[in-house]
Structure formats: C-alpha cells, structure tokens
N, C-alpha and C positions, 0 to 999 in steps of 0.2 A: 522404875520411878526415878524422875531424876533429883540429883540434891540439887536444891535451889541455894543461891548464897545466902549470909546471915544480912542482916539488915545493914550491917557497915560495912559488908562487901560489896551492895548495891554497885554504887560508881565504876567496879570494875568488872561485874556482870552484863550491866544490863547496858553501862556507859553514861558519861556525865548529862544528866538532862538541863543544866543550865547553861544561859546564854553567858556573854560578856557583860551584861550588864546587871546580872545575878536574879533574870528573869528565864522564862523556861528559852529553851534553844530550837529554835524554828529548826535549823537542820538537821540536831537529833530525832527530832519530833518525824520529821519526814524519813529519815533511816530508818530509825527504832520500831514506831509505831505500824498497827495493821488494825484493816476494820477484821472484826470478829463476827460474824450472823448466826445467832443463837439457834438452836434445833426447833424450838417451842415459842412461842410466842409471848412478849415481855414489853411492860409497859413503865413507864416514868411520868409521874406525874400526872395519868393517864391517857398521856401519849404513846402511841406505840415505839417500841424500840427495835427496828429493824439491822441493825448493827451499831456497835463501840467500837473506841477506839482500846486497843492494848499492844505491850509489847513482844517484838516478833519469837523473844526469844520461849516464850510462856503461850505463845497464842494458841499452837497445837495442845498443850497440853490442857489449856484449858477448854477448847473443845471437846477433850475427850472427854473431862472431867462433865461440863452440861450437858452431852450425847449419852453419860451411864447413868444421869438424872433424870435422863427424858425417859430411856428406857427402863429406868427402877419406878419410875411414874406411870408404868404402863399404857406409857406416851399418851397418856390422858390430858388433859388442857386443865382440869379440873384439877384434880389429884396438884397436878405444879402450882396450881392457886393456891391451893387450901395448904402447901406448903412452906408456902410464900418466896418462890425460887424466878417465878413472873414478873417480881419486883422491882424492879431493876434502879440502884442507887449512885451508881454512878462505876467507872471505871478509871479511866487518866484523865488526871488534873494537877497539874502542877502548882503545888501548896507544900507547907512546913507541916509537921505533925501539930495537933495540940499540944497546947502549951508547952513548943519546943523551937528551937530553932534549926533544926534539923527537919530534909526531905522527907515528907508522907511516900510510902510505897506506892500511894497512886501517882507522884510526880516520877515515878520511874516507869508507868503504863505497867505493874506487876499485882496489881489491887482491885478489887473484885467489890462492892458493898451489897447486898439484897436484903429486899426486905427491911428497910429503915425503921419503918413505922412499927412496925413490928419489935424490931429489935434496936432499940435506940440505945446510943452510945452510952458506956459508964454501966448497962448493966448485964449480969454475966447470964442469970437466967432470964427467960428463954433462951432456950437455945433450937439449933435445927433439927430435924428428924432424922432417926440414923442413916436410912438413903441417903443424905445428902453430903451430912460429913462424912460418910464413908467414900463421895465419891471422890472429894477432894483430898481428903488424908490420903485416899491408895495412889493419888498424881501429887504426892509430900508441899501440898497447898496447907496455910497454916490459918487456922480460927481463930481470930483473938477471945482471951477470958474474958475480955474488959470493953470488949466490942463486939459484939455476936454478928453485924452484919457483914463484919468485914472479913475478907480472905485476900491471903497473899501468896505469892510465890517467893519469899522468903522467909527465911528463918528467925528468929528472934537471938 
C-alpha cells in the first residue's frame, strides 16, 4: 500500500498545480494528469462517464481500488448502482476547500467524489458499504467524516 502524503505535503508529492497567475497551471495539468476508464460503467448527471481526469501519481492505484469494487460487486452493474459507486461526482478540478483558502485535493487531480446525492457534504452518515471502503482503505485512500462522497489519496 502506498503512503500517500498529508495534505500539506500535496505540493511536493503531486507538484504545484498553480499557474503564474494563481490559476490552475495548463503545464502541470498536461504532466500531472491522466484520463482514468472506470471497469464498470458511471454516470454524471446522467451522462455517461467514459473516463476522468486524475493524477498520474494515484492513477494506478486507483484503478486497483475500482477493479476490487467491481469484482466485490460481482461485477454486477446493479449491485454498483444500488451501491452507489456509478455515481460519479467529479474528479480534478482545480478549486480552494470550503471555507478555506487553501487547494481542495481535487485541484491536485488526487480526489475522487461518488455518489453526491447520496452522500451530500456536512454529513457523516451515510456512509458506504463495507466493499467499498475496504477497497479503498487497503490502497490507504482516505474517507472524509465530514464528507462521505469524498475520497483522497492523502492524508489528513
């Protein structure tokens, strides 16, 4: 498993994702990031989502992580519905956290969200079913309390 850095180690993990003009950085953007194509089929908005954008350094891992979802889904299409893993809320976006002025883990492409509707910001239950966050705690991806759709590949 790898250890991922802590959240204010971002910048020298994953690399600065800001430009010169304290917007995101089109060059990082083109280094950094990779399209990812999910095992299972996922929708936004309900459009399909054929691949996101994330970064390179997490992108293996997090295939692993939605390939032992797919397969603890007994790669059912249904079973991923009803668990709401289909969802799909976004990936990189370069933004501050809430009420912060500091980089959101998606503006480093290391942020994962599913399932929004479901699991809207601010509240800690629901939560996912054990497949799920098992598959991402054994790839040391981190759940927030405070945000249930959200997952990262760093540490708090």
């Amino acid at each position: 498993m790898t250890i991922w850095p802590t959240q204010a180690g971002a910048d020298g993990f994953y690399g600065n994702p800001r430009g010169r003009n304290g917007g995101p950085s089109w060059l990082w953007e083109v280094k950094s990031l990779v399209h990812l194509t999910p095992p299972f089929a996922m929708h936004y908005g309900g459009q399909p989502v054929s691949s996101f954008r994330i970064h390179r350094a997490c992108a293996a891992s997090l295939g692993r992580v939605l390939a032992a979802i797919h397969d603890a889904a007994g790669r059912d299409q249904a079973t991923l519905d009803a668990w709401g893993v289909s969802t799909f809320g976004g990936s990189y976006n370069f933004r501050l956290k809430r009420n912060s002025n500091t980089l959101s883990m998606h503006a480093y492409g290391c942020a994962l969200d599913l399932a929004p509707e479901r699991f809207p910001m601010g509240r800690s239950k629901p939560t996912f079913c054990a497949p799920v966050l098992k598959a991402f705690a054994d790839e040391g991806w981190v759940n927030l309390e405070h945000d249930r759709m959200h997952f990262q590949a760093a540490r708090l």
